[in-house]
N, C-alpha and C positions, 0 to 999 in steps of 0.2 A: 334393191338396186340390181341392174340386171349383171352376168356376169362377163356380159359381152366386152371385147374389148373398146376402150374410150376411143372417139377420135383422138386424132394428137392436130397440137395448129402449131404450124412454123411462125413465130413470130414475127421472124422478120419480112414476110409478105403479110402484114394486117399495114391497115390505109396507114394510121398513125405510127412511124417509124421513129426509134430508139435517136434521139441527137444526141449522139456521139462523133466527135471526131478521132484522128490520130497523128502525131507528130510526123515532121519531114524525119526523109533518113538519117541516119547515121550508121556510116559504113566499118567504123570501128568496131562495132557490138557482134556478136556472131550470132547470140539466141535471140538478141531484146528486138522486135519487128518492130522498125517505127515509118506511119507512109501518113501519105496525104490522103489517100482514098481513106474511103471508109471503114467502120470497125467489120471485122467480119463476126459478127455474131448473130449464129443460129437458133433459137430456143424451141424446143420442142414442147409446147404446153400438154400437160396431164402425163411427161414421161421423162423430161430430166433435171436434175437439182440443179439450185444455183447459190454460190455463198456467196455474200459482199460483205466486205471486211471496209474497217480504217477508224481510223479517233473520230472524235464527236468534234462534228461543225467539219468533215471530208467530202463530203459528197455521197455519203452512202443511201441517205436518203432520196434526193433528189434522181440517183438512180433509179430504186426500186418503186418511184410513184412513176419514169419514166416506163420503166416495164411493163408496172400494171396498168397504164392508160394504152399502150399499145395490145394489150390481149385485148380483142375485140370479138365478141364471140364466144369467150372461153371466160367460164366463173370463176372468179376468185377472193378469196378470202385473205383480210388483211386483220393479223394481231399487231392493232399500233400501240406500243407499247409507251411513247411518249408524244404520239400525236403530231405525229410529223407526216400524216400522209391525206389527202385531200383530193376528189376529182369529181367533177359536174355530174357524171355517169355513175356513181358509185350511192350505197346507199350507209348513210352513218347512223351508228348504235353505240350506247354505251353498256346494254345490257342485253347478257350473251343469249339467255333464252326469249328476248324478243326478238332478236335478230334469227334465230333460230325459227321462230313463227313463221317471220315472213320468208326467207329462204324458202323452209318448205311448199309453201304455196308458189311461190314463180319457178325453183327449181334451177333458176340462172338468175346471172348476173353479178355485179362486182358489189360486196358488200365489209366495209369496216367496222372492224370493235375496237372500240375507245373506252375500254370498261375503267369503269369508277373504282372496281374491284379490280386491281392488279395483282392477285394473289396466287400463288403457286396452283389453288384449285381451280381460278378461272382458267388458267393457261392450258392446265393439264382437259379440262373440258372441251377448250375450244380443240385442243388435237384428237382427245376422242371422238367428238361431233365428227369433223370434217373427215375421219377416218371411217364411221359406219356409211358416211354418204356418199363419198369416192368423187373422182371425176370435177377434181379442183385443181386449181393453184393457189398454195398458201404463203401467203407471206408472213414471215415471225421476225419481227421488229426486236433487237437486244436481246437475243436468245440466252446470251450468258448469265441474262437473271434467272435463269430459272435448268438450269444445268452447269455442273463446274466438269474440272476433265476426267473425274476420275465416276462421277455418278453423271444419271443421265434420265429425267423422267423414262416412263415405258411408254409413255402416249408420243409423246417425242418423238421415242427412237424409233417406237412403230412405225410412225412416219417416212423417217429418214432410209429405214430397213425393209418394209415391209409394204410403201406406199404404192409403189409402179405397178404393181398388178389392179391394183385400186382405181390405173389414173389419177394419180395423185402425184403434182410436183409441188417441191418446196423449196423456197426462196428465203434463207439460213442469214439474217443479218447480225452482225454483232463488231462492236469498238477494241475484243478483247481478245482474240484469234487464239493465243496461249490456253485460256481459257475453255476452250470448244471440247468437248468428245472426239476423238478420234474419229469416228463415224460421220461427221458432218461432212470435214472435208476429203476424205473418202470414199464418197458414196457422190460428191458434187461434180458434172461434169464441167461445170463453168463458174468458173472464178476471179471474181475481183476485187483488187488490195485498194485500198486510196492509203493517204497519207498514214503512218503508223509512229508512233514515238518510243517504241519499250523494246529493248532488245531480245528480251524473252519471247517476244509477239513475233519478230522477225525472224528468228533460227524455228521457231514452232513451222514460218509459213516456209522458211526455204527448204527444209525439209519433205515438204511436197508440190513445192514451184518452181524448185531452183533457185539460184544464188542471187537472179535478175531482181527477184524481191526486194533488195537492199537499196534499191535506188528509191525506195518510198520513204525512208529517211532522209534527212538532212544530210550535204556529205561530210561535213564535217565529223558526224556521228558516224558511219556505216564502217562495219566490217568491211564491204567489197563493194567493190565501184565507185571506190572515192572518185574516181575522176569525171566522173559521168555528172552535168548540169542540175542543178536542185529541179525537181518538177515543179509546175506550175500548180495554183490552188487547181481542186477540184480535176487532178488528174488521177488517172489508177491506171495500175498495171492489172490484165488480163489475159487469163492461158484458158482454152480447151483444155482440160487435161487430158482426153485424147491425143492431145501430140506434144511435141517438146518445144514448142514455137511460142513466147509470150508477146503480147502488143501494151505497147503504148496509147491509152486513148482517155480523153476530157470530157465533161458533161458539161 
């Protein structure tokens, strides 16, 4: 691989654009940014992470087959862990060294593993793979299977640490936020919660999102911002963590 630097692609100029919207005002909130326009979300493919967090049946998925159908032009690699991701243009494998094959003969395009083997040594190969050949976007479907917070494969963390020089961006899903490596959400410039139920999960995220987090609970349940509207299904809250501003926005 050469060691030239990757293109990088702004996602959000590819034809296929992310549908997302974002709630009307509310002038009560000082941090929570909620509008009618659009979400502002910028991705810079082969150069910044992205977490998407929330419980099972939130909209995490539907998200992330929303992202990868918009990289048009930019290869990417999806570990579906439970089979939740699907697209006309994409090409599906259950088995990692055939996929492996033909990758290397096209050298692009958008390719899923749905392996039969979901075992700690597929996962850790699929990150080694993608990490000698650079110049991807990976998607990792339920990451928590295969990292808790205090260990952390090294194929992984390579990844997550050591990826950007590679052109390599990586797309960190998981149900269990509590659960993550320090380094995920860390290292991620873009982040988003959907619905969450464990209050362990919710002081793990306000700790690096602010307290705005808390509105993805029920209010009945929440720490802070009882007063604030239950969200609707399939909404999530989203911050650059570049600045201190979060949005409101639905898939």
């Amino acid at each position: 691989m050469s060691n030239t630097s990757p293109d990088k692609t702004d996602a959000s100029s590819d034809e296929e654009a992310l549908d997302v919207a974002i709630d009307e005002p509310v002038p009560e909130t000082k941090h929570l940014v909620r509008s009618g326009e659009d979400l502002s979300f910028n991705f810079v493919a082969y150069d910044e992470k992205i977490t998407i967090l929330g419980a099972s049946g939130s909209g995490k998925s539907y998200l992330a087959n929303a992202i990868m159908k918009s990289l048009n032009g930019v290869s990417v690699w999806v570990y579906d862990f439970n089979a939740q991701f699907s697209s006309s243009r994409a090409l599906m494998y259950h088995d990692l060294d055939e996929m492996l094959k033909v990758y290397d003969d096209a050298k692009r395009g958008h390719f899923i593993l749905q392996p039969f083997d979901n075992s700690d040594e597929t996962f850790t190969k699929f990150c080694a793979e993608a990490f000698k050949r650079g110049n991807l976007v990976l998607i990792l479907d339920e990451v928590h299977n295969f990292c808790t917070k205090q260990s952390m494969q090294k194929e992984y963390r390579k990844l997550i640490l050591s990826g950007r020089p590679r052109g390599i961006s990586v797309i960190s899903i998981s149900s269990r936020p509590s659960s993550l490596p320090n380094h995920v959400l860390s290292n991620s410039k873009h982040v988003f919660a959907f619905r969450l139920h464990l209050e362990s999960d919710l002081r793990y995220l306000a700790s690096y999102m602010g307290d705005d987090v808390w509105i993805l609970q029920p209010p009945d349940k929440r720490l802070k911002h009882k007063d604030e509207p239950a969200l609707e299904p399939y909404t999530f809250y989203y911050r650059d963590m570049d600045t201190d501003v979060g949005q409101i926005g639905k898939v």
